[in-house]
C-alpha positions as CSV (number, residue, x, y, z in Angstrom):
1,X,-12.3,-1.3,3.9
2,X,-8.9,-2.4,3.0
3,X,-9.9,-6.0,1.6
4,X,-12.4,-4.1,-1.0
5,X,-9.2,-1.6,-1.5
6,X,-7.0,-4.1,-2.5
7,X,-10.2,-5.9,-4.7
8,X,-11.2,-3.2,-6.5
9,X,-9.4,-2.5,-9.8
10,X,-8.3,1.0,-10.7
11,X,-7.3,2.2,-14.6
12,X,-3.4,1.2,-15.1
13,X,-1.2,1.5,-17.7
14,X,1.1,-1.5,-18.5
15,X,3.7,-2.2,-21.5
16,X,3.0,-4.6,-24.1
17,X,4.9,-5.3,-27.1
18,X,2.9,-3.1,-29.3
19,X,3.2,-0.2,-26.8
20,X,1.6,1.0,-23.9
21,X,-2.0,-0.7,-22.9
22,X,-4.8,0.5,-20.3
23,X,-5.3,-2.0,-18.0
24,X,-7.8,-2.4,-15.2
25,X,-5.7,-3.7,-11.7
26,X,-6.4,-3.9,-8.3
27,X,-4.1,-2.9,-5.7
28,X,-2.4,-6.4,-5.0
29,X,-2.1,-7.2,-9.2
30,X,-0.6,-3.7,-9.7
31,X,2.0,-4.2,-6.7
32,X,3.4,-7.5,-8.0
33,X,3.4,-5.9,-11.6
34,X,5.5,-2.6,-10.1
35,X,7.9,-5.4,-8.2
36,X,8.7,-7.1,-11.6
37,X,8.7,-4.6,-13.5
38,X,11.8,-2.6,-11.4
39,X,13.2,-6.1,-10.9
40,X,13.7,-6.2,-15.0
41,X,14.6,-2.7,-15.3
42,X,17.4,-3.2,-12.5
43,X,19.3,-5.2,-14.4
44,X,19.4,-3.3,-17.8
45,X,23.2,-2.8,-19.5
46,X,24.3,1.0,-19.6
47,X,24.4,0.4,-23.5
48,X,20.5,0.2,-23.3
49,X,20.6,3.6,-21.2
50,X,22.4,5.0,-23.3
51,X,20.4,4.1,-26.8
52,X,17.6,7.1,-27.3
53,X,15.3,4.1,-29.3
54,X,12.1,3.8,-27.1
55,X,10.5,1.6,-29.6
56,X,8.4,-1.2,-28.0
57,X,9.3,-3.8,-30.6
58,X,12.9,-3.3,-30.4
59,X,13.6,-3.0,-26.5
60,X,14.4,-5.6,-24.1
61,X,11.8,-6.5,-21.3
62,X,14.8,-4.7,-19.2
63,X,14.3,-1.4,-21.0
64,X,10.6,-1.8,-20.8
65,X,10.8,-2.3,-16.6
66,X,13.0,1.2,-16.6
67,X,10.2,2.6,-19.2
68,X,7.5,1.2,-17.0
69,X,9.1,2.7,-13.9
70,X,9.2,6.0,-15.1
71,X,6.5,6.2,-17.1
72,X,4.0,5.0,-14.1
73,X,6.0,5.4,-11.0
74,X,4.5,9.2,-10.3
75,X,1.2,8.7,-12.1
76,X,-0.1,5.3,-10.9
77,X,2.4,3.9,-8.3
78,X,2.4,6.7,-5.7
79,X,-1.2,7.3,-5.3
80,X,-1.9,3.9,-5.3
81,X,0.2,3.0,-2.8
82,X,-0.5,6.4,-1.1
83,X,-4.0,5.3,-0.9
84,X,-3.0,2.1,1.2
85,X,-0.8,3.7,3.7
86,X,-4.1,6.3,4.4
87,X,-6.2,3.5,5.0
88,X,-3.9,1.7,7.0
89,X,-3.4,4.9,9.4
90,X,-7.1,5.2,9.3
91,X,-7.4,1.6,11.0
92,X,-4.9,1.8,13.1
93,X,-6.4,5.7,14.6
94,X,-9.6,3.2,14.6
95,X,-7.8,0.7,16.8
96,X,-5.5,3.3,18.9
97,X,-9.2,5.0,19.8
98,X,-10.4,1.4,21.1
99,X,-7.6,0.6,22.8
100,X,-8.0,4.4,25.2
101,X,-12.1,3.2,25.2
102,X,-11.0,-0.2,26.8
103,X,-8.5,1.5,28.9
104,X,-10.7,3.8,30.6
105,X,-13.6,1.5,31.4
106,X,-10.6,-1.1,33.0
107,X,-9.4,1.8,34.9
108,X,-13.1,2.5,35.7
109,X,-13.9,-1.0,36.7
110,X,-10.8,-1.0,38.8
111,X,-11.4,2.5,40.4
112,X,-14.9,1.4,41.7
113,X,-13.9,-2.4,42.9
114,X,-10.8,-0.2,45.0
115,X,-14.1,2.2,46.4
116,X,-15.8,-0.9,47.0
117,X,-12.7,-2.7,48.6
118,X,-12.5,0.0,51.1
119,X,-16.1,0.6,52.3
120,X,-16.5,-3.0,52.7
121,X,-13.0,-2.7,54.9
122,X,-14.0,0.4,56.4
123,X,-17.5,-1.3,57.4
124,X,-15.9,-4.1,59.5
């Protein structure tokens, strides 16, 4: 379940120099992408905020991480990290219900050996 998740590529939109291009990523592709990307745009110069020019062609790679961020962060980045976190609860439910299963057969074991213990005591 969660090695196909992070396998299978989901639609993703990434910058290029021409503009914005669809792209096909899986989970562990689009998470290093989202890292760079944020990376860049954390270290654009106010007077790069402040210019209104959104052209591809005529932004820095540090304009085009903040354009990435905010052009993906609530359409792409959320669910598909959103995704991961329900799988990962869903495994470890999965695991918390095994680990009560192998609890109550121990106790089980133990109960009976105990009743066992003390007939065989009782007996002598």
């Amino acid at each position: 379940d969660v090695d196909e998740f992070y396998h299978t590529p989901r639609p993703a939109t990434l910058p290029s120099v021409l503009g914005w291009r669809d792209a096909e990523l899986d989970y562990w592709t689009y998470g290093n992408s989202f890292a760079r990307m944020s990376r860049l745009g954390s270290a654009i110069r106010l007077e790069e905020i402040a210019d209104n020019d959104y052209t591809f062609s005529q932004t820095s790679e540090q304009k085009r991480g903040v354009m990435f961020v905010q052009e993906t962060v609530f359409r792409e980045a959320i669910p598909f990290f959103s995704d991961m976190v329900t799988i990962y609860e869903t495994k470890v439910k999965e695991f918390g219900n095994t680990a009560t299963i192998v609890t109550v057969i121990i106790a089980v074991i133990n109960a009976l050996l105990n009743i066992i213990l003390i007939v065989m005591t009782l007996n002598t």
